[in-house]
C-alpha positions in Angstrom: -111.4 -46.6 -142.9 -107.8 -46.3 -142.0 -106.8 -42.9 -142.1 -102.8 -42.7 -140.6 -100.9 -44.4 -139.1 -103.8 -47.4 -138.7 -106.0 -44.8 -136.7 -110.0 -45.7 -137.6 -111.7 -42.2 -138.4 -115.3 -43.8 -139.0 -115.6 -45.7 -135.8 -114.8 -43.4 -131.9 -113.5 -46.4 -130.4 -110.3 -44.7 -128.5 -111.3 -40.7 -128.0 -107.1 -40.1 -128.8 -108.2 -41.8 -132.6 -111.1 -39.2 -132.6 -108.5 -36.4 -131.6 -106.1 -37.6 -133.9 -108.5 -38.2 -136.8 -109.6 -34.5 -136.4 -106.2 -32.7 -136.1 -105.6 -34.6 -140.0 -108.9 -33.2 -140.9 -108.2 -29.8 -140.1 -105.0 -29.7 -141.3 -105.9 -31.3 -144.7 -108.2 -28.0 -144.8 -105.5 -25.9 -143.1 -102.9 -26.6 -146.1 -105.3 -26.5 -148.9 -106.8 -22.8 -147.2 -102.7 -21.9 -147.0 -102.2 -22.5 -150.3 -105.4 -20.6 -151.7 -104.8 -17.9 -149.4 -101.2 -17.6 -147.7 -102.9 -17.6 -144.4 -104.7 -19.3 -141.9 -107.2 -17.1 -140.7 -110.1 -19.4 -139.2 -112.2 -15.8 -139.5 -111.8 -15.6 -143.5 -113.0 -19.1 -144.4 -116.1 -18.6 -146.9 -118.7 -21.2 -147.9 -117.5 -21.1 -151.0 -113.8 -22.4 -149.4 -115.1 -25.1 -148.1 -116.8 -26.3 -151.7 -113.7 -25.7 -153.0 -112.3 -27.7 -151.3 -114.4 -30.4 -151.3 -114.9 -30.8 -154.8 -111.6 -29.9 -155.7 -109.7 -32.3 -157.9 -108.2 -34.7 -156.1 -105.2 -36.6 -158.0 -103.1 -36.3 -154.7 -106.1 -37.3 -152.4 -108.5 -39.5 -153.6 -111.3 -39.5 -150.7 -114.6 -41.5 -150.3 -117.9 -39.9 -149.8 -118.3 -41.0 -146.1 -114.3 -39.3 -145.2 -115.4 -36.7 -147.3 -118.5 -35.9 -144.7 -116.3 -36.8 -141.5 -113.7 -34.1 -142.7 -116.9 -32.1 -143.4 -118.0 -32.6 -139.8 -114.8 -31.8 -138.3 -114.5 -28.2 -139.6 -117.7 -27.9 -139.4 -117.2 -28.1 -135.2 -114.2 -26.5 -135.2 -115.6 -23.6 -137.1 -118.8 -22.9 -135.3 -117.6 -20.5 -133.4 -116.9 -18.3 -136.3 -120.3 -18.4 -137.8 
């Protein structure tokens, strides 16, 4: 899967196409937690934040199952120190 700019998310060929895959993921979260919230607080994020946000409606963003779990796995790394 093709996720910007022709960067493959599903396959860690290059580790800058990891790095860059991740920073969208994150901030695909970031602006949907910014516009729930008005903040960014990585400290604040609930469970029930990250269900919203993955079964939110997505007219904008229509994601498949697998990017759905490789967005999943990227917060889920960057938010383990908060748990």
């Amino acid at each position: 899967m093709l996720c910007q700019e022709g960067w493959n998310c599903t396959k860690r060929e290059w580790p800058s196409q990891q790095s860059n895959c991740i920073v969208l993921h994150l901030g695909r979260f970031a602006d949907f937690f910014e516009a729930r919230y008005g903040h960014e607080r990585a400290s604040k994020v609930l469970k029930r934040d990250v269900e919203a946000w993955v079964t939110r409606p997505s007219d904008d963003l229509a994601l498949a199952p697998a990017t759905v779990n490789s967005h999943l796995a990227s917060l889920s790394k960057f938010l383990s120190p908060y748990r």
